[in-house]
C-alpha positions in Angstrom: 0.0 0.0 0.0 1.6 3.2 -1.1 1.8 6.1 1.5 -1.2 7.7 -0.3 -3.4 5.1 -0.2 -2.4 4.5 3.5 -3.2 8.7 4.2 -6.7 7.8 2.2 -7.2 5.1 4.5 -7.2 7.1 7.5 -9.6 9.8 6.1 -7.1 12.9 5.1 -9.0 13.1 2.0 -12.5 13.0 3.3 -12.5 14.6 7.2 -13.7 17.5 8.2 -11.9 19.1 11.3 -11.1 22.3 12.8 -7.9 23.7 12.6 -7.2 24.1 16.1 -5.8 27.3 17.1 -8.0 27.2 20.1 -9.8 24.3 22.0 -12.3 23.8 22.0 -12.8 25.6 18.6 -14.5 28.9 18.8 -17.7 27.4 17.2 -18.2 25.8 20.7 -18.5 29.0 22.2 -21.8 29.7 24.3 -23.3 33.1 25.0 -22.6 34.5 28.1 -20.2 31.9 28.9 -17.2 34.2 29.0 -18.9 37.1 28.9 -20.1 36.9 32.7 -16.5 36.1 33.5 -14.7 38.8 31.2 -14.2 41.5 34.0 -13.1 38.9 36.8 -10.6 37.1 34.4 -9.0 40.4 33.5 -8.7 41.4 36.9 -7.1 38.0 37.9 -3.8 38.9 35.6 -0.8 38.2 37.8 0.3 41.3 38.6 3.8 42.3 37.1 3.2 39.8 34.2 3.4 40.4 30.9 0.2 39.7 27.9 -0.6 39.7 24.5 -2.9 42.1 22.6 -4.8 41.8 19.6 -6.7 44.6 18.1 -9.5 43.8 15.3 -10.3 46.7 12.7 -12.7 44.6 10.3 -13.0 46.8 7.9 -12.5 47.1 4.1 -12.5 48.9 1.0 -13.0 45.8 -1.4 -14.5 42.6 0.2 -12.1 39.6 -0.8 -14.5 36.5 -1.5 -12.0 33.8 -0.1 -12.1 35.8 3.2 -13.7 34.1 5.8 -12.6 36.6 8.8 -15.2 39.0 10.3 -15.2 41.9 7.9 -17.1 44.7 6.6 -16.9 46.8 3.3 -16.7 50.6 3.7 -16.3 53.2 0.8 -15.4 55.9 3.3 -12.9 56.1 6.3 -15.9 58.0 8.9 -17.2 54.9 10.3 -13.7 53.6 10.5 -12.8 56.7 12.3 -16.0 56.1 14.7 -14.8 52.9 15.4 -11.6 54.1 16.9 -12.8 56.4 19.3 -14.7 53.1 20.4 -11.7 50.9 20.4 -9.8 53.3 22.7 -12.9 53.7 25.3 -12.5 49.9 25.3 -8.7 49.7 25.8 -9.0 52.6 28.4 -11.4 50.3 30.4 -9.5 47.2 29.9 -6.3 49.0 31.4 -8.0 50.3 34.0 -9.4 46.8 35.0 -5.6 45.3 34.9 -3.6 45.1 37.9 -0.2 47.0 38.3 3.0 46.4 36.4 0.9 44.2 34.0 2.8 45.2 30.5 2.5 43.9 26.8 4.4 41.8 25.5 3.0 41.1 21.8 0.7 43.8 20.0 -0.8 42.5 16.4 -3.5 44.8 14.4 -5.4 42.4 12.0 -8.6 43.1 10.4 -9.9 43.4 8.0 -7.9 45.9 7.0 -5.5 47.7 9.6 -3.8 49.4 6.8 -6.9 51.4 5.6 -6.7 53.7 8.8 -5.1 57.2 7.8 -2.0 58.2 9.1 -3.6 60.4 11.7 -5.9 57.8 12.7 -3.5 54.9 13.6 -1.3 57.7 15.3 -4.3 58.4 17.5 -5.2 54.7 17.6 -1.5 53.9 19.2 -1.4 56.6 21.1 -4.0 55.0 22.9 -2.2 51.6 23.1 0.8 53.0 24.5 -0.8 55.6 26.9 -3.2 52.7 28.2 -0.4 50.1 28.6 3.5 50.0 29.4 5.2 47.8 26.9 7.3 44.4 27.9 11.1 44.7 27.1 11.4 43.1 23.9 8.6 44.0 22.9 7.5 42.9 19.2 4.8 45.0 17.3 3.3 43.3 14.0 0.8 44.2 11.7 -1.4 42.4 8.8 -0.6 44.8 5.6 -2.7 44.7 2.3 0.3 45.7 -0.1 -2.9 47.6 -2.2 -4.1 49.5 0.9 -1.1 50.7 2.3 0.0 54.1 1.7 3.6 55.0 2.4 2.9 57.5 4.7 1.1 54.9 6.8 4.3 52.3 7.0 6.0 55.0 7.9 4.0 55.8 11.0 3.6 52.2 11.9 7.9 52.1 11.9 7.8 55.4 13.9 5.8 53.9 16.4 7.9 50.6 16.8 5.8 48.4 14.0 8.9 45.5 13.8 7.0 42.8 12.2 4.9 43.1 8.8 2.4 40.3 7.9 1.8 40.5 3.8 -1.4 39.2 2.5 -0.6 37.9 -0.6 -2.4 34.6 -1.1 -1.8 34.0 -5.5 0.0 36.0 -7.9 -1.8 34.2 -10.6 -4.6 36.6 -12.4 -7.1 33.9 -13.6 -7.1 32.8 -9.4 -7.1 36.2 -8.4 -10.1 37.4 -10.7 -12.0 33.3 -9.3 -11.4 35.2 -5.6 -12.1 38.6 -5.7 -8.6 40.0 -5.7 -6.0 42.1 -7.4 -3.0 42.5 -6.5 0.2 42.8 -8.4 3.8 41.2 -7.9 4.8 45.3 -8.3 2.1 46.3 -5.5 3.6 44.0 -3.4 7.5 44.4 -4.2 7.0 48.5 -3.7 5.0 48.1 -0.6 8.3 45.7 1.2 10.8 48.1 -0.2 8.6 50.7 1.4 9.2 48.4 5.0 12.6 47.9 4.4 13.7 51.6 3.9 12.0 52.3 7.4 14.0 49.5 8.9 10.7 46.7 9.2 13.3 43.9 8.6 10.9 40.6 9.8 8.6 40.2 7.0 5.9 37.9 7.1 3.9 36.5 3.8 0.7 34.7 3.4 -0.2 32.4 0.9 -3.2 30.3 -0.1 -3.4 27.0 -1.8 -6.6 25.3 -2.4 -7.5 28.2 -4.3 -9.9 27.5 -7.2 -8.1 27.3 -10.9 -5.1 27.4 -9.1 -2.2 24.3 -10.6 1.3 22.9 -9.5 2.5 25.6 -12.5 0.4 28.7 -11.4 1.7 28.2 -7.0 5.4 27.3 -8.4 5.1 30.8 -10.2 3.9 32.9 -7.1 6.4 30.9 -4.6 9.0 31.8 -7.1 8.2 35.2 -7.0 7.0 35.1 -3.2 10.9 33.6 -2.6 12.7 36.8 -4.9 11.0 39.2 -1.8 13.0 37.3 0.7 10.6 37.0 3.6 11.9 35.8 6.6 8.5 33.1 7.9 5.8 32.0 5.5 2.8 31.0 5.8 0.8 28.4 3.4 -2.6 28.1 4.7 -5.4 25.8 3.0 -8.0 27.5 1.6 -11.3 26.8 3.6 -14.3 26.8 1.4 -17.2 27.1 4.3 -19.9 29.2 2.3 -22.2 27.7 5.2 -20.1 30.0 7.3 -18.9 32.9 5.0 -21.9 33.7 3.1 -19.5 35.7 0.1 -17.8 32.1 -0.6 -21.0 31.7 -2.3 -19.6 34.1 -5.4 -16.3 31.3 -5.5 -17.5 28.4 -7.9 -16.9 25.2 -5.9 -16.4 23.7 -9.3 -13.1 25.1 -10.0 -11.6 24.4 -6.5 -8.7 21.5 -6.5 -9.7 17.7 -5.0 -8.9 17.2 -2.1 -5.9 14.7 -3.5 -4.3 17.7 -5.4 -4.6 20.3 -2.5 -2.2 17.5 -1.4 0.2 17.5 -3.9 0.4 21.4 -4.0 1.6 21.3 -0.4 4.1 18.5 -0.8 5.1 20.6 -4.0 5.4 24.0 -1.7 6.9 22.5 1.0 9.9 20.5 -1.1 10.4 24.4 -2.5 10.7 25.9 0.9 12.7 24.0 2.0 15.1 23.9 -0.8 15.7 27.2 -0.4 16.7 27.4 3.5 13.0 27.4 4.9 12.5 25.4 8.4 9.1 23.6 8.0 7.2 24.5 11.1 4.0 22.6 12.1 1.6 22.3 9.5 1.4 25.3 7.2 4.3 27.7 8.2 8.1 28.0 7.3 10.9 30.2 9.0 14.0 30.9 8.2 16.1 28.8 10.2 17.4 31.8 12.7 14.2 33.2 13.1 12.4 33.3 16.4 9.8 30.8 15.4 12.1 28.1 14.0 14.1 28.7 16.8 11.1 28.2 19.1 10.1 25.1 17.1 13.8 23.8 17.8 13.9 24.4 21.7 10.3 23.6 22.5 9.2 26.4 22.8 6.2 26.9 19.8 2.8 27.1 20.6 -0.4 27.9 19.0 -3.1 30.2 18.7 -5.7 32.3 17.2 -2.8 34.1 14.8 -1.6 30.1 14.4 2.2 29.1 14.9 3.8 31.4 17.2 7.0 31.9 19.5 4.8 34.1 22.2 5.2 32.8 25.6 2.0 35.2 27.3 -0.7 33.4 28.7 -3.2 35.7 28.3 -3.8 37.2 24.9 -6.7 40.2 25.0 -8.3 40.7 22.1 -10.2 44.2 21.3 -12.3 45.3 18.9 -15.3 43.6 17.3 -15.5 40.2 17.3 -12.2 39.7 19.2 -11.2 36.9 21.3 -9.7 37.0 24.4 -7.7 34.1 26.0 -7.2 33.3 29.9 -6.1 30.9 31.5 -9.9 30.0 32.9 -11.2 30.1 29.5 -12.1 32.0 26.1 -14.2 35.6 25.4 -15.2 36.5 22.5 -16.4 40.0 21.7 -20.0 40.7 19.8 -19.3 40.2 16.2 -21.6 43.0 14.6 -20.3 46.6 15.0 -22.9 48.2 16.0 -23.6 45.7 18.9 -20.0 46.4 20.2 -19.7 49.5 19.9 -23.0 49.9 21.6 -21.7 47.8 24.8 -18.6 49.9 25.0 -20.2 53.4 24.8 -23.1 52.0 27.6 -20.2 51.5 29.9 -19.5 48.0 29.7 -17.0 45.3 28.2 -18.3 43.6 25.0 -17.7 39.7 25.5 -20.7 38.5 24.1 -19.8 34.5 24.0 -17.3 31.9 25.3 -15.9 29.0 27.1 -14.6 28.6 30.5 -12.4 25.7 30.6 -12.5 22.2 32.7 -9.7 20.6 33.9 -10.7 17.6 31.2 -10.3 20.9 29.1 -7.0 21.7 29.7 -5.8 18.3 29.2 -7.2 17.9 25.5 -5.8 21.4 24.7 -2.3 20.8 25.4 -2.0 17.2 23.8 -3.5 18.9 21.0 -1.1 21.5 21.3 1.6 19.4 21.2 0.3 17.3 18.5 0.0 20.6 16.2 3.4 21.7 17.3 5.7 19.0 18.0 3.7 16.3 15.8 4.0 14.1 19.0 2.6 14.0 23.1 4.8 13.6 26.0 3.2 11.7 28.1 5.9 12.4 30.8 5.3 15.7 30.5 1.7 16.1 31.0 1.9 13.4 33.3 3.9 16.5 35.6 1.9 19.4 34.6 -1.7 17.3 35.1 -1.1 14.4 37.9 -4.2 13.8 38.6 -5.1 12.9 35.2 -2.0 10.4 34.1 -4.7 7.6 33.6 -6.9 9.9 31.2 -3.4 10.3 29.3 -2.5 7.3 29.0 -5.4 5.9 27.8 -5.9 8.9 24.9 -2.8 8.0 23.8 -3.8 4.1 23.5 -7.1 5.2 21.8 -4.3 6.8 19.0 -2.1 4.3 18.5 -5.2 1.5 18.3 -6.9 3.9 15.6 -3.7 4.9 13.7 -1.4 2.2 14.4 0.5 2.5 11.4 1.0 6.3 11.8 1.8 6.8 15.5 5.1 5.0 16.9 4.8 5.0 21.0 7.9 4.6 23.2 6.4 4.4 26.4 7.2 8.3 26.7 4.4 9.4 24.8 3.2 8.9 21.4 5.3 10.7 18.1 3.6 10.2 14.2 5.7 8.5 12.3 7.5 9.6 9.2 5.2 10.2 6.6 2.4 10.5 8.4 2.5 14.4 9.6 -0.3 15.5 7.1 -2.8 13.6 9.4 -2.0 15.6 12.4 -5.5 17.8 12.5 -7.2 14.2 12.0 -5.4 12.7 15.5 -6.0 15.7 17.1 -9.9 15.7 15.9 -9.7 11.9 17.4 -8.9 13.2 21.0 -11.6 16.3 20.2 -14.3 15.5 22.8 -16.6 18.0 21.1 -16.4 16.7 17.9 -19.7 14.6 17.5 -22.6 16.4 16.0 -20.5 19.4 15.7 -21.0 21.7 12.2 -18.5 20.9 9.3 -15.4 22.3 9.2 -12.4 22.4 6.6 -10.6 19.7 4.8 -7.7 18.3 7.1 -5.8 18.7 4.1 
């Protein structure tokens, strides 16, 4: 049985799971489940420690279709300018709910669009951030750029105010996929927007790609990752497209009959990956490449990567806030996420209150799923040792996940009697193992191909 055949046989081709940068997923979310909790979990913050923020700015100019993030379309920047003065009541109360000495460690604007904010605007809107909260030495500030909404003036005033990390969107080069998804953007767009970063001394650039993408072939992604490869980006990231029009209503103008099988999404990452990594990139986890003295592929090397809403990442905080609409919020007791609709956040905030409108607050069984799958996504192996240490009173719940893996996958996992690792060959099933330990899988809605 060839290693194909073997992946068929275990479902890659045919399952449906999440992909795991939170657990449970955030479709598991109830109302009011974080929400009542929101206030208490920010005022439970160690003192002195340091956090994560993530601020949300979901809107657009031009509404991709392959977008399945929380987004609105806007032809002017007023309501985007509305929207700040509510993101900075929200901060303002946040920090005010914080205990002393609590500084950030991480910030990341993502959207949307974070780019479509005038220069004045994101000064006012960082202003904000850095009045509201001290910043953790080493502190890294990263931003999701659409190389077609990003005036020069604007990088500049992200570098000025300590921007060191860019995050390009860049998804296909290719104008017949582009024109199947909604999008233009040009290999020169692109190319002056980095030499833009570069000038202002931005030197960790970040790039986004898509495969899965409908009319896209091995020809068309070997053209954008050769041009993707002449920008010299320092971490990739090659994401499978999700077609969920059950979910994202505009997926509805991407016809389904153009999109790859499921066998040649396959190919096209075993095509990317062998080009990566022919040309210096560390593979990390399942969909993102570093080079191999970046932080992340450094971080995958020491044990140090982790996951989470953003995917593969080398931050060490345990709490990550989230503001803005439709933001999630991560604490140790469990998840908030913000209301999604505009109006309905922006209406808690200016009544006086915080805007968690759903969530999960963890169990103990909780924990315990989330870090085997952690370590599954990350280190494409559990330590049973390890866990063992951090959860003692469940060793017996551990060992016996890690017999229900080997027994379901016994060709694919290899277990030592220190945990359980997936064998060579085997790593594209990872989201399918971690969907077997997934307690909240049954009846759940679909998700994504696990490939």
């Amino acid at each position: 049985m060839t290693q194909i055949d073997q992946l068929r046989r275990y479902g890659l081709f045919d399952a449906k799971v999440p992909r795991y940068t939170s657990y449970p997923p955030a479709n598991h979310f109830a109302a009011d489940a974080g929400g009542l909790h929101q206030r208490d979990w920010i005022r439970a913050v160690p003192e002195g420690s340091e956090v994560s923020l993530y601020i949300h700015i979901p809107f657009c100019k031009r509404l991709c279709w392959f977008c399945a993030c929380r987004t609105q379309g806007t032809k002017t920047l007023r309501p985007v300018d509305i929207y700040v003065n509510v993101l900075l009541q929200e901060m303002a109360r946040v920090a005010q709910l914080l205990p002393q000495d609590v500084r950030i460690a991480r910030l990341h604007l993502g959207g949307g669009t974070p780019t479509i904010l005038s220069p004045m605007t994101m000064t006012r809107l960082l202003a904000g951030v850095f009045n509201s909260f001290d910043r953790a030495e080493g502190f890294e500030f990263s931003v999701e750029i659409d190389p077609t909404e990003a005036a020069p003036e604007l990088l500049q005033t992200l570098a000025d105010h300590g921007m060191n990390r860019a995050s390009i969107g860049v998804q296909d080069f290719d104008p017949k996929v582009q024109d199947a998804i909604g999008r233009a953007q040009t290999y020169a767009q692109t190319f002056d927007c980095i030499q833009i970063l570069r000038a202002a001394k931005v030197h960790s650039l970040n790039m986004d790609l898509l495969y899965g993408l409908p009319h896209q072939t091995a020809a068309s992604l070997v053209d954008t990752l050769e041009q993707v490869l002449a920008l010299q980006p320092d971490r990739l990231a090659l994401y499978g497209y999700a077609h969920v029009p059950w979910m994202s209503k505009r997926q509805v103008m991407i016809d389904g009959t153009a999109l790859p099988s499921a066998e040649t999404r396959f190919a096209l990452t075993e095509l990317a990956q062998k080009m990566l990594c022919l040309d210096g990139f560390t593979p990390i986890g399942i969909d993102h490449f570093a080079r191999p003295g970046d932080s992340l592929a450094l971080a995958a090397r020491n044990g140090g990567l982790r996951r989470n809403f953003q995917g593969y990442t080398d931050d060490r905080a345990e709490v990550l806030i989230g503001l803005g609409a439709s933001a999630i919020s991560q604490f140790p007791q469990g998840y908030v996420q913000n209301q999604s609709a505009t109006a309905a956040y922006s209406a808690a905030i200016e009544n006086g209150h915080l805007a968690g409108a759903r969530g999960h607050v963890l169990s103990d069984a909780d924990r315990l799923t989330a870090r085997m799958i952690e370590q599954l996504m990350c280190r494409f192996a559990i330590d049973t040792e390890a866990l063992s240490a951090e959860f003692p009173d469940q060793s017996a719940t551990v060992a016996q996940a890690v017999s229900a893996l080997v027994t379901a996958f016994p060709d694919a996992c290899n277990s030592d009697g220190t945990g359980v690792q997936i064998a060579d060959g085997f790593a594209p099933l990872v989201r399918v193992l971690a969907g077997h330990l997934d307690r909240y899988r049954a009846g759940q809605m679909a998700h994504s191909s696990a490939i």
